[in-house]
N, C-alpha and C positions, 0 to 999 in steps of 0.2 A: 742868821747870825748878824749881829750890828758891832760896829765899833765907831770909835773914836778917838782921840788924840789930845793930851793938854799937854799944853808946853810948856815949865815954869809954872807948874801947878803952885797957887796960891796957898799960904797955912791953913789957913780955914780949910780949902781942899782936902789936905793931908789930912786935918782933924775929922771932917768927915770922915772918910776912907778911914781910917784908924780906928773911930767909932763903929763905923757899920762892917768891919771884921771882927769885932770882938774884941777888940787889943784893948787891957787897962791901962790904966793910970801911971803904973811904973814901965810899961814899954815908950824908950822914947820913940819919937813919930820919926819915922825915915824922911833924908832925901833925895828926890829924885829931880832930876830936868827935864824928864815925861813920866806921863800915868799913860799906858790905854790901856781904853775900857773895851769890854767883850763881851756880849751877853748873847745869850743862847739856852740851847737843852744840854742839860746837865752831860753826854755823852759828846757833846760836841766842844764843849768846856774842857773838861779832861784833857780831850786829844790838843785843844786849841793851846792847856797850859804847858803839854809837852813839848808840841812844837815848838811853843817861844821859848822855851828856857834851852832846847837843844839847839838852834838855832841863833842864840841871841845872849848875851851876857846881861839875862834882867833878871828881876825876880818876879816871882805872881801868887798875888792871895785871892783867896776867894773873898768876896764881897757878900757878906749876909744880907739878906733882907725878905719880902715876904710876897712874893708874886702869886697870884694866883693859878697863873701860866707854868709854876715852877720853870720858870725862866733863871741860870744863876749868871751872877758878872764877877768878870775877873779883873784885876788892877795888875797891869803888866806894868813894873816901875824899871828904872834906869835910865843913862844919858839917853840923850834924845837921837843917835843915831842908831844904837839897842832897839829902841821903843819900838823905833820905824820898822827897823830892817823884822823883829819879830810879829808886827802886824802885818807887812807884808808877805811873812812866807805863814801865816795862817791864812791871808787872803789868798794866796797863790794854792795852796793846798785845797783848799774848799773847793775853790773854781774847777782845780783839776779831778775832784775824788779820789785824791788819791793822798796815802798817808805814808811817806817817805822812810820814817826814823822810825 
């Protein structure tokens, strides 16, 4: 599993992410003061969007796109100490194998 972190994700950013979920034209583009990003296997996604959202006051979409790998990524949005705090307890999580919630 990989992640990352954007702080004050750029418009353009948001327009991406917006695009590669699917979202039209009449959904406005949310904002956030972080995005992470997640990417993995589709079973470790799931568990990784529950964690963050029981864990952490964000939201999380899935990120379409077309891996060969069937690798999927997730956009965990919300303030920046959300972001944190729910990357950190999927890090915590993983490391330990164990699934809490």
């Amino acid at each position: 599993m990989e992640m990352k972190m954007i702080k004050n994700p750029s418009p353009g950013t948001i327009e991406i992410l917006m695009r590669r979920k699917g979202t039209g034209k009449t959904e406005k583009p949310y904002h956030a003061d972080a995005i992470g990003l997640v990417q993995g296997k589709m079973i470790e996604m799931i568990v990784a969007a529950d964690i963050a959202e029981k864990a952490a006051g964000v939201t999380v979409a899935d990120i379409r796109g077309s891996c060969p790998q069937n690798m999927i990524l997730l956009a965990i949005s919300g303030d920046t100490v959300a972001v944190e705090s729910a990357l950190s307890e999927i890090k915590e999580q993983e490391l330990n194998g164990s699934y809490r919630y």
